[in-house]
SESE-410114 format. One line per 2 residues: number of its first residue (from 1); their letters; for each residue x, y, z of N, C-alpha, C, CB. Coordinates in pm, whole numbers, always signed. Glycine has a CB too. Layout:
! residues N
NUM = A = X Y Z X Y Z X Y Z X Y Z; ...
END
This chain:
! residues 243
1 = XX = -2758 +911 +5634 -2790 +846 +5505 -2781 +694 +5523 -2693 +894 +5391; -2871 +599 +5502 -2869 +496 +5489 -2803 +394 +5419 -2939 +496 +5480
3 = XX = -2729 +318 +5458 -2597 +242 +5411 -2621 +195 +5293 -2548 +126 +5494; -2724 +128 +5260 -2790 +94 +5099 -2770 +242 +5007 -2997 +50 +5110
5 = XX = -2812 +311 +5079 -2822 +476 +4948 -2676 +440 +4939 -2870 +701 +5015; -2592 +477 +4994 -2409 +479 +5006 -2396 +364 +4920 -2319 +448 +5182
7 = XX = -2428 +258 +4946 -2356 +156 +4820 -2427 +170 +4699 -2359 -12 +4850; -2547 +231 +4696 -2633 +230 +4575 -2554 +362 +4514 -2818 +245 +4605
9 = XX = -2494 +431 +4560 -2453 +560 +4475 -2284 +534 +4423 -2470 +719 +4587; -2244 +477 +4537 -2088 +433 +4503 -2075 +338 +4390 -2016 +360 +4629
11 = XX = -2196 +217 +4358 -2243 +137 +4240 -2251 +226 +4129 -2378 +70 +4262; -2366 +329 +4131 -2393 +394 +4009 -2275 +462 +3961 -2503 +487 +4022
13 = XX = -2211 +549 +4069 -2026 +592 +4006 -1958 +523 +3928 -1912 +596 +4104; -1938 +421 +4004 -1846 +325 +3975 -1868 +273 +3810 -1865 +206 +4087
15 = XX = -1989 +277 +3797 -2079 +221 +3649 -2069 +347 +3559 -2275 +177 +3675; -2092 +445 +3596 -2093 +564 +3504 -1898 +561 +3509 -2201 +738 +3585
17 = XX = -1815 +585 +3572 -1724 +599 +3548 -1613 +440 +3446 -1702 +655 +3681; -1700 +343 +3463 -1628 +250 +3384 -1664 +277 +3230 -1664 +101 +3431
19 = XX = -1840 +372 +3226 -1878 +392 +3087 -1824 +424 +3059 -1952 +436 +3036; -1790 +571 +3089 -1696 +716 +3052 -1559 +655 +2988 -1649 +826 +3217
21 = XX = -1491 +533 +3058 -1343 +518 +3059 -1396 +454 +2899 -1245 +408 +3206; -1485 +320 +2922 -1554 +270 +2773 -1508 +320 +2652 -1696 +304 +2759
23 = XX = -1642 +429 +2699 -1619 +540 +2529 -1497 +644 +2544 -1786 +670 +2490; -1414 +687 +2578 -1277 +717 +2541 -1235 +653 +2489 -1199 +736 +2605
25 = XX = -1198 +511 +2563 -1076 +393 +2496 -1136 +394 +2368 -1062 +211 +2567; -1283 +385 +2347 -1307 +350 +2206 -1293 +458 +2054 -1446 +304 +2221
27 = XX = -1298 +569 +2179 -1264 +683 +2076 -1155 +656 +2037 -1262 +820 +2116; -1025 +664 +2103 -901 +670 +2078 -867 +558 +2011 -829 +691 +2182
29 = XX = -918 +469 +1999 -923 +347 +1901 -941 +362 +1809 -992 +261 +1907; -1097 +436 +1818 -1118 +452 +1591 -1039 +533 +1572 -1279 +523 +1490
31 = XX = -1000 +679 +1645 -919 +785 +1598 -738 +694 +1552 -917 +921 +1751; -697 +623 +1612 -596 +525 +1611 -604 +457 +1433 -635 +402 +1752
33 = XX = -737 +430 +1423 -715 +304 +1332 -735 +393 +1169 -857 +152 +1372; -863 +511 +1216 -827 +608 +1108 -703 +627 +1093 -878 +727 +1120
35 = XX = -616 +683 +1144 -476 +745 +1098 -416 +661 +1057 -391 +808 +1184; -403 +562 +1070 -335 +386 +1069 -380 +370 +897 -449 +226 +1215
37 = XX = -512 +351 +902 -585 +307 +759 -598 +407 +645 -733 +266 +785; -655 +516 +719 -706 +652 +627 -822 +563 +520 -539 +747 +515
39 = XX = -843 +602 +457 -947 +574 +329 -986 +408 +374 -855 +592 +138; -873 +347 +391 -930 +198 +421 -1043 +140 +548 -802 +123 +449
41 = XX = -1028 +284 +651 -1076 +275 +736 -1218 +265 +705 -1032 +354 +807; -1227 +415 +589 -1414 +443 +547 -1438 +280 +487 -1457 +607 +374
43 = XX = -1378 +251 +413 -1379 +178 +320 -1450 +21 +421 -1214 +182 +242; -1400 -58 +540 -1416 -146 +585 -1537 -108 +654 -1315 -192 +638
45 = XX = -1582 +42 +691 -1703 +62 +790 -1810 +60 +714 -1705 +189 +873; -1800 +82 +579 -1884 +104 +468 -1934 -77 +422 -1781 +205 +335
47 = XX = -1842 -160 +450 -1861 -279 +403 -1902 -361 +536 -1734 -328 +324; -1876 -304 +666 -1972 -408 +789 -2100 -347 +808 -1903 -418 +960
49 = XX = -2153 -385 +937 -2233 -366 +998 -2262 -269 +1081 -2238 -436 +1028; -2137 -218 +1100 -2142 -77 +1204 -1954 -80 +1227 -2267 -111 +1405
51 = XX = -1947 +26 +1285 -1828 +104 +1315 -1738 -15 +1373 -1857 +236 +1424; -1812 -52 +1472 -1775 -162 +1608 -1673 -277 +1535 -1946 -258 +1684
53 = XX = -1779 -310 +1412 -1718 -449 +1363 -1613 -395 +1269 -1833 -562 +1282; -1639 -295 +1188 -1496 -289 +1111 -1380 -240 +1202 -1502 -183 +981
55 = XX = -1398 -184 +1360 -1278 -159 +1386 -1211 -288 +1400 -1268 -77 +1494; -1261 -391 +1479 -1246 -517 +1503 -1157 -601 +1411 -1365 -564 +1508
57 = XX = -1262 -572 +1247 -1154 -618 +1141 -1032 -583 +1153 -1175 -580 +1020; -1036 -461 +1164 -874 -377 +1129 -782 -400 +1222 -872 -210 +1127
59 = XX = -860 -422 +1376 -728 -484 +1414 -717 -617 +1443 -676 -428 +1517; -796 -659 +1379 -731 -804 +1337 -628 -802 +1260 -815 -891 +1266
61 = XX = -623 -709 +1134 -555 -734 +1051 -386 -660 +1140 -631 -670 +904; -444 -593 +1226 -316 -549 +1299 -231 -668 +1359 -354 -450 +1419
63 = XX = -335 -758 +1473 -282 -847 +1517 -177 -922 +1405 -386 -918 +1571; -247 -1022 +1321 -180 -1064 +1236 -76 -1016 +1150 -242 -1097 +1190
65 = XX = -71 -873 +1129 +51 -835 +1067 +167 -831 +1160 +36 -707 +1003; +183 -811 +1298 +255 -826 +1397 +320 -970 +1389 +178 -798 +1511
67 = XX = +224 -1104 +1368 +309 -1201 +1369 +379 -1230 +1202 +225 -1325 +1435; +356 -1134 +1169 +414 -1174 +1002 +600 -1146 +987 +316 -1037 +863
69 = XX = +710 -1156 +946 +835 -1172 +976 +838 -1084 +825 +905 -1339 +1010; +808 -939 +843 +824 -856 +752 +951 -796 +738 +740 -775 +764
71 = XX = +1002 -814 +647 +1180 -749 +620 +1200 -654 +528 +1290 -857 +563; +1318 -521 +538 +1368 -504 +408 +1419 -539 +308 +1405 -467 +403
73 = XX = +1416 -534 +203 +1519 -573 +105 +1633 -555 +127 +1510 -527 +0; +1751 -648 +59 +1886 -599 +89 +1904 -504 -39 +2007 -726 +105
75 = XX = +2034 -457 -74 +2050 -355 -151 +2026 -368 -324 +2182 -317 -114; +2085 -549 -313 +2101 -582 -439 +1981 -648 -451 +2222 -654 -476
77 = XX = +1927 -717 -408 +1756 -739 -440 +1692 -612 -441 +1669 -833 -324; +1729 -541 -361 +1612 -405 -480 +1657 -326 -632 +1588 -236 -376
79 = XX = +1796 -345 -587 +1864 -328 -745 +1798 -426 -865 +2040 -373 -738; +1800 -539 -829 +1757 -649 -903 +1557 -618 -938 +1804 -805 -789
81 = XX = +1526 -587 -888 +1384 -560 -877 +1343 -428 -943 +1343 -559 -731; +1441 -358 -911 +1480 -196 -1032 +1434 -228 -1162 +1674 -148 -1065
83 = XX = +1514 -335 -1164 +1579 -367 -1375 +1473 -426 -1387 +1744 -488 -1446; +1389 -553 -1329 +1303 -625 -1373 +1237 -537 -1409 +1252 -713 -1307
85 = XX = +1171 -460 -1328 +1043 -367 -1335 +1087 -270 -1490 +1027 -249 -1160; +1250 -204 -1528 +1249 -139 -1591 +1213 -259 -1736 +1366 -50 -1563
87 = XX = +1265 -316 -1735 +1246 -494 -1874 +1061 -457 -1863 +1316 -767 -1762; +1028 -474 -1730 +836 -500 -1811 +780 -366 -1844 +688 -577 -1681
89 = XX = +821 -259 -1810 +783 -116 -1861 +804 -129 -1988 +860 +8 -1807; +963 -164 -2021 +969 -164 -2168 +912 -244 -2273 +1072 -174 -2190
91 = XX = +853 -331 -2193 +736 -445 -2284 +622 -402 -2320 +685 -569 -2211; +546 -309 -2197 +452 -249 -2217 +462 -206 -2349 +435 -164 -2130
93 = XX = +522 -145 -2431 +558 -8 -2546 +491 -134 -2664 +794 +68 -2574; +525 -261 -2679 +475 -315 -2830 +357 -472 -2730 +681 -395 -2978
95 = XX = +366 -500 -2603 +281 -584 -2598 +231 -525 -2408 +356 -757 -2644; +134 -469 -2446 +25 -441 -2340 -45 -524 -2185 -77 -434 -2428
97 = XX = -93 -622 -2273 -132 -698 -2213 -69 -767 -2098 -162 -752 -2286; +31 -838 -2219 +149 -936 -2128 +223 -855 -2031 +274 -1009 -2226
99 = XX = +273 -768 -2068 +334 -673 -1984 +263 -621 -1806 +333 -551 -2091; +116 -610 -1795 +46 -618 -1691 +44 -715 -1656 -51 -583 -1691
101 = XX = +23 -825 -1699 +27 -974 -1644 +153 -981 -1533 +55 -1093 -1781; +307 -932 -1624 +408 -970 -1575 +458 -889 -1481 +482 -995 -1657
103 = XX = +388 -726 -1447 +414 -649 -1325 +332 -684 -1238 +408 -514 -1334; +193 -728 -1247 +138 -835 -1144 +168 -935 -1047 +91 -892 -1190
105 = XX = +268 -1024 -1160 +379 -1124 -1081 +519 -1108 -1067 +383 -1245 -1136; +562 -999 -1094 +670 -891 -1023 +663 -853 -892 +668 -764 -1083
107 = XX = +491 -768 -857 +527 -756 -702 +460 -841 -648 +503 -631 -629; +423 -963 -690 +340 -1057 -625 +507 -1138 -535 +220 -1173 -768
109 = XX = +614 -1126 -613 +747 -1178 -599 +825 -1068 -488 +823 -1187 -759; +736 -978 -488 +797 -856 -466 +748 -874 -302 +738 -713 -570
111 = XX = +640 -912 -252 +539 -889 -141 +603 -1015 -81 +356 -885 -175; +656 -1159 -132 +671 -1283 -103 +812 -1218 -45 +656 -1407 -226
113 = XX = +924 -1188 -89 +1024 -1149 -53 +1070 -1074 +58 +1048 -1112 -127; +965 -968 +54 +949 -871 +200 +846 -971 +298 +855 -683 +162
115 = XX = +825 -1104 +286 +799 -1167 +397 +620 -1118 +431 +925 -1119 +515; +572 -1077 +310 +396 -1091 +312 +333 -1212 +211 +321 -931 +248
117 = XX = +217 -1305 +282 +207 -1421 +231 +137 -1350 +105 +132 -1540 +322; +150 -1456 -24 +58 -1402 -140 -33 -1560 -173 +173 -1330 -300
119 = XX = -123 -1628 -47 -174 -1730 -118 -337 -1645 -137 -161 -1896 -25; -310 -1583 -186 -524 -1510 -216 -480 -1372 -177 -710 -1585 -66
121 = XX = -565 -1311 -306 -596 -1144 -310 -653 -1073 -232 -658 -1102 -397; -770 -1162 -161 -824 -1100 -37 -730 -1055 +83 -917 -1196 +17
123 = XX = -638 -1176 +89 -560 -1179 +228 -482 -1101 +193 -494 -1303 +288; -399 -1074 +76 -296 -968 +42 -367 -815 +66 -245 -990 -127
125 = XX = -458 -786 +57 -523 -695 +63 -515 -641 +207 -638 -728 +14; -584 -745 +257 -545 -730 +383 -438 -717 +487 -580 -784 +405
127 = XX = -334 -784 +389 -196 -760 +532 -176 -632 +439 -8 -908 +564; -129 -579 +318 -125 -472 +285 -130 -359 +342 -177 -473 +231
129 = XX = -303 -339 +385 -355 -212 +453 -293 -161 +582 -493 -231 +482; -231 -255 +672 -142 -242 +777 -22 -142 +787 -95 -357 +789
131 = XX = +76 -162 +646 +150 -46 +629 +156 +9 +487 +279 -71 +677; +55 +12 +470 +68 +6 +266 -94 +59 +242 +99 -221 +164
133 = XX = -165 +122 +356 -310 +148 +332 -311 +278 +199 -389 +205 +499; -223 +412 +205 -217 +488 +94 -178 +445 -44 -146 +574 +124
135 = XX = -138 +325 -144 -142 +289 -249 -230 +159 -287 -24 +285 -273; -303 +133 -177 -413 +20 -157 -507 +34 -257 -490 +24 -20
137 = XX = -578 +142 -274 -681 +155 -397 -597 +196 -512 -805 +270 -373; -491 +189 -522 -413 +154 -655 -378 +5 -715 -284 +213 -637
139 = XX = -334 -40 -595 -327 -200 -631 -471 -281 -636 -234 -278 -509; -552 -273 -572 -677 -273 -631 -736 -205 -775 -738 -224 -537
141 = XX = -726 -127 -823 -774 -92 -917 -674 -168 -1054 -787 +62 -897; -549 -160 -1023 -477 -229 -1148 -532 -381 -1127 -288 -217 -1144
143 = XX = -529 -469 -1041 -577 -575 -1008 -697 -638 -1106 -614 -550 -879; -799 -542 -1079 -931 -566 -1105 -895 -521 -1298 -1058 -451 -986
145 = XX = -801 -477 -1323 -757 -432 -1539 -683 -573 -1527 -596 -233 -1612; -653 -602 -1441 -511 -695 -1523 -612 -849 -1519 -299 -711 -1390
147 = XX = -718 -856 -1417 -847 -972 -1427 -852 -1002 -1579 -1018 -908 -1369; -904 -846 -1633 -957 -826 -1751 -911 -796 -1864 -1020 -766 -1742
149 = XX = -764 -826 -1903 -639 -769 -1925 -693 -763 -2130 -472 -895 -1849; -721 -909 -2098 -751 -893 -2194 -834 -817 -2308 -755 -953 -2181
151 = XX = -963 -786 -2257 -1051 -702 -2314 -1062 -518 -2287 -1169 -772 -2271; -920 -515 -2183 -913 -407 -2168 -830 -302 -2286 -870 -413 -2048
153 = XX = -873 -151 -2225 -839 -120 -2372 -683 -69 -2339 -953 +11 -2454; -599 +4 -2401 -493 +39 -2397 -434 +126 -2287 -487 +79 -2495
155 = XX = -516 +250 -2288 -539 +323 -2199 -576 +224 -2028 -657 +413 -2270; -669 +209 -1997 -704 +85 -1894 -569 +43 -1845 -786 -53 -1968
157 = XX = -485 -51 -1981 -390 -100 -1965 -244 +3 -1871 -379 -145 -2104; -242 +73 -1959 -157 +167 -1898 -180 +272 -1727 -152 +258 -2021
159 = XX = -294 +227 -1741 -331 +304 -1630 -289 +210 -1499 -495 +344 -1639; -320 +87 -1557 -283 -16 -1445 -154 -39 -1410 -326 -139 -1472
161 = XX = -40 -7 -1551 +62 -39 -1529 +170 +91 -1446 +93 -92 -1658; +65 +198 -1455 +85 +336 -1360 +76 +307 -1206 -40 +453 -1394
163 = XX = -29 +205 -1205 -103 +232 -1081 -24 +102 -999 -294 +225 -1099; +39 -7 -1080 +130 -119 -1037 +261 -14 -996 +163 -250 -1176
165 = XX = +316 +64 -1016 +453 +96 -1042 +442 +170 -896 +499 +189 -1197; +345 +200 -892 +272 +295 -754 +326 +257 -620 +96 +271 -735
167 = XX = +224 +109 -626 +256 -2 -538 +335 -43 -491 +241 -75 -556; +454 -84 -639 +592 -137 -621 +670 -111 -546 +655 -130 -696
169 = XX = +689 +74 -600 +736 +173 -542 +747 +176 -436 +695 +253 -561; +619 +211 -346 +615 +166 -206 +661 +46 -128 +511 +165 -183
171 = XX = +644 -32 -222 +713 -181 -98 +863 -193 -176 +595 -398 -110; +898 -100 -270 +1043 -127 -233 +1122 -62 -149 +1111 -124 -325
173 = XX = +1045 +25 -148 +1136 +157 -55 +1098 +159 +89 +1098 +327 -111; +1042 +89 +138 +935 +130 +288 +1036 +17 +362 +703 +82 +288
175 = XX = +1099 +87 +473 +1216 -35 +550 +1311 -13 +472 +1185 -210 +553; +1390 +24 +378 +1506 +0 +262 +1638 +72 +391 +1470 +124 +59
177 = XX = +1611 +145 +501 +1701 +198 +567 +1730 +146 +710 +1674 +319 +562; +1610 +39 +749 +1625 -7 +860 +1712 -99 +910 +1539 -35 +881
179 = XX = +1791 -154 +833 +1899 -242 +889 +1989 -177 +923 +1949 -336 +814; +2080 -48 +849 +2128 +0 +859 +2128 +82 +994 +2122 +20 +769
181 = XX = +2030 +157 +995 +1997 +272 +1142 +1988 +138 +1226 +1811 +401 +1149; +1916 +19 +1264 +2000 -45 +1332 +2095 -83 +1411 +2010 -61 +1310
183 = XX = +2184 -154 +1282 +2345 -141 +1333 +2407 -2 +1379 +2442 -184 +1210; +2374 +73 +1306 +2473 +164 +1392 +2405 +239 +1540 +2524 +295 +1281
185 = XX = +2254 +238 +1560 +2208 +269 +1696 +2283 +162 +1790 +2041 +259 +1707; +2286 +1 +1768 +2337 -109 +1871 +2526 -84 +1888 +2289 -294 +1791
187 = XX = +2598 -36 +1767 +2715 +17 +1747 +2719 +156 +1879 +2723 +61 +1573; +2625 +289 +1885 +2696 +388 +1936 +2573 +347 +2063 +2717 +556 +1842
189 = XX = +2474 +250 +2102 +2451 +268 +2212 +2289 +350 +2206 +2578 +338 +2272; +2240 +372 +2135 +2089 +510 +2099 +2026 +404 +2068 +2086 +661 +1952
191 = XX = +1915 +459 +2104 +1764 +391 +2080 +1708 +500 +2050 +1682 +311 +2201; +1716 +501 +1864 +1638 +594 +1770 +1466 +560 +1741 +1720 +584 +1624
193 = XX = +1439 +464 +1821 +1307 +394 +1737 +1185 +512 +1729 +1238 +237 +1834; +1154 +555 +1818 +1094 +707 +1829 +1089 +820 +1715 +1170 +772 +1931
195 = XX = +1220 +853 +1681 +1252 +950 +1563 +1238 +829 +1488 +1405 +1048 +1551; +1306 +715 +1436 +1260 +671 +1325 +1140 +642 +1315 +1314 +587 +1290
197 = XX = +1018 +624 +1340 +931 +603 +1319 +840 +719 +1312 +916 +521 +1381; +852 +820 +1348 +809 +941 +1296 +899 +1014 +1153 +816 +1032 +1426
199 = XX = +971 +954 +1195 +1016 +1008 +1004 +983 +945 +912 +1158 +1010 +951; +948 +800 +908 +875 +707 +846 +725 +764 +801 +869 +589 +940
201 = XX = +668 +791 +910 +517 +857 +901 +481 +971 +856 +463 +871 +1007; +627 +1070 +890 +647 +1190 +782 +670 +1175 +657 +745 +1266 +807
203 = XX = +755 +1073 +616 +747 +1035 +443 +668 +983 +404 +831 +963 +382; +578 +928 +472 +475 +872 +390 +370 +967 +370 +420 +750 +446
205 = XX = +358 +1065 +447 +225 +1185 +470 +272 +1276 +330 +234 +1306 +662; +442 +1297 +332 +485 +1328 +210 +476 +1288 +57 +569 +1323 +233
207 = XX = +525 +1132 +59 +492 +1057 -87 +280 +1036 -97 +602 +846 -76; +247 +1051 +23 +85 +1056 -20 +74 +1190 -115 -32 +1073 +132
209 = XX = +116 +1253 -72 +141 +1431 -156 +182 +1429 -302 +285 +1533 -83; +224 +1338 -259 +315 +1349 -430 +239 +1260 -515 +503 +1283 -438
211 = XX = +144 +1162 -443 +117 +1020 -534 +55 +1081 -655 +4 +892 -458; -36 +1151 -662 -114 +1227 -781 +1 +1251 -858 -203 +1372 -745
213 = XX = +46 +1344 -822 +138 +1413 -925 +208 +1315 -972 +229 +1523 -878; +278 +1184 -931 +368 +1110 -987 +259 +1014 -1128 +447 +1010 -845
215 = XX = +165 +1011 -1043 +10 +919 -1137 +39 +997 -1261 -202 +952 -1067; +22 +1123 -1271 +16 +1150 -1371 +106 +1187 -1467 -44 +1201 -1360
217 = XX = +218 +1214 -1343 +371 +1216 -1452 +398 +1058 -1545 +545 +1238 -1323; +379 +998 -1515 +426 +841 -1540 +299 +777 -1643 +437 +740 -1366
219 = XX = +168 +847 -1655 +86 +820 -1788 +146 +885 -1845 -52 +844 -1810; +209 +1029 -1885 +251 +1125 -1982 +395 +1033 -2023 +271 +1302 -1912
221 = XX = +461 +975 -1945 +605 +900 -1981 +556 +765 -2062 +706 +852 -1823; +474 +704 -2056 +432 +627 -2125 +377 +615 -2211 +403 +589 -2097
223 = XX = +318 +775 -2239 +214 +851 -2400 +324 +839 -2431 +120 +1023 -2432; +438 +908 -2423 +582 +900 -2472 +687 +807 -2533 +631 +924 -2394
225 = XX = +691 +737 -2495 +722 +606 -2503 +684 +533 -2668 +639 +538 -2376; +496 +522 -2689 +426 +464 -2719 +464 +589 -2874 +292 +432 -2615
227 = XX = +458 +713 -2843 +476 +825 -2969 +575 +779 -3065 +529 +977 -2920; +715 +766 -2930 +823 +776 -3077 +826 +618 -3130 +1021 +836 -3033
229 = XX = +766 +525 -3036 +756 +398 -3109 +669 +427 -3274 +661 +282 -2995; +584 +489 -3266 +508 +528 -3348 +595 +582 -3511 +429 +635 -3263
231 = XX = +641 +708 -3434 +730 +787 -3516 +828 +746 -3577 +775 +868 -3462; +871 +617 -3511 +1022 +582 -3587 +969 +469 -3685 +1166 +513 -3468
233 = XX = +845 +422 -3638 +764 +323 -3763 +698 +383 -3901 +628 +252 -3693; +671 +516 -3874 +593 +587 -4018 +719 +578 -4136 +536 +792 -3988
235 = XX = +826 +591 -4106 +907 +625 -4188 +918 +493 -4312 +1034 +662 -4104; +933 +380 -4243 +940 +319 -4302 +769 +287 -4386 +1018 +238 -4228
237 = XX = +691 +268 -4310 +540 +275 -4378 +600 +372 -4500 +387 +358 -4264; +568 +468 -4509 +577 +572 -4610 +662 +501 -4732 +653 +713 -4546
239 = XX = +829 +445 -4700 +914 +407 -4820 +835 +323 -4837 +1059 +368 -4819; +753 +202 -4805 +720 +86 -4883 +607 +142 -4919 +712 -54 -4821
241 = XX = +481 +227 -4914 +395 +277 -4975 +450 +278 -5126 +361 +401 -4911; +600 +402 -5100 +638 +496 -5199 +702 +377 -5338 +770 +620 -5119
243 = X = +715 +257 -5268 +806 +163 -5393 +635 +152 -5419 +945 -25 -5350
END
């Protein structure tokens, strides 16, 4: 066989086998960034040009969340963040409006604290989806009521203030145990990072399970709310009718 055929075939290998390696890595990439994003994933491929470029986005947004100095809360700042949130629920019941306004800039205080920048909605959006991609089209959707807060109707209102509590929820609780497991892995000597981070990914596959059901427990607590406000006002309507 002629020494040219031999390098001409060891070339073509060599080329077919760098393809082959190509499209794997790239498989295991989108398959990567799906599980990572879920819905956000459709969501960015739907808004580029092809597959290629929204993976690109996404891990951009990976890169950059890596250099971000993301923390848990300590115990008493989430305590503190408890009560606030319970004060603007209870506002909701006689002023609507204001009340969305002010769970808006609750976890806008809320995202600044856990060490995610809040200068623009776009960019919040974006570091968001990194570990926060399953309540993403919640904070989006209250977002886009509380724009409109004003002309929105009651219902709207409440839905947003469902769909804020959603959100909250999640970035108060996500990390709330990691300082702790921590200290005591550097205390007995273990490097848990492995199991913790699969139990992390197990609760979240879990609270995705639940998010519906909580959506809709928490409109029915707020029909509630809004009733006996109602109920404890007829009474008096009625005596001043009756003089």
């Amino acid at each position: 066989m002629p020494t040219w055929l031999i390098v001409l075939i060891v070339v073509v290998a060599v080329a077919v086998l760098g393809a082959v390696i190509w499209l794997v890595t790239q498989e295991m990439q989108r398959k990567r960034l799906q599980q990572r994003f879920g819905p956000e994933y459709d969501r960015t491929v739907a808004e580029k040009d092809s597959p290629r470029a929204a993976q690109r986005e996404l891990a951009e947004r990976e890169r950059r969340h890596k250099e971000l100095d993301i923390r848990p809360l300590s115990t008493s700042a989430r305590e503190r963040y408890v009560r606030e949130w319970a004060q603007v629920q209870e506002k909701f019941v006689d002023e609507p409006a204001p009340a969305v306004a002010e769970a808006d800039q609750l976890l806008n205080s809320l995202m600044a604290e856990r060490g995610y920048p809040t200068e623009g909605y776009e960019q919040q959006v974006a570091d968001l989806s990194v570990r926060h991609a399953k309540t993403l089209e919640h904070y989006r959707a209250a977002h886009t009521t509380q724009q409109k807060r004003d002309g929105a109707s009651t219902e709207d209102l409440r839905d947003a203030m469902v769909r804020y509590r959603t959100v909250f929820e999640d970035l108060l609780t996500d990390g709330a145990g990691e300082e702790q497991h921590d200290h005591h892995d550097r205390r007995n000597g273990h490097d848990h990072d492995r199991d913790r981070t699969e139990q992390r990914a197990a609760d979240r596959r879990d609270a995705g399970r639940d998010d519906s059901n909580r959506h809709e427990a928490e409109l029915h607590e707020t029909d509630r709310h809004e009733t006996e406000r109602q109920a404890s006002a007829n009474p008096r309507t009625e005596w001043n009718g009756g003089r």
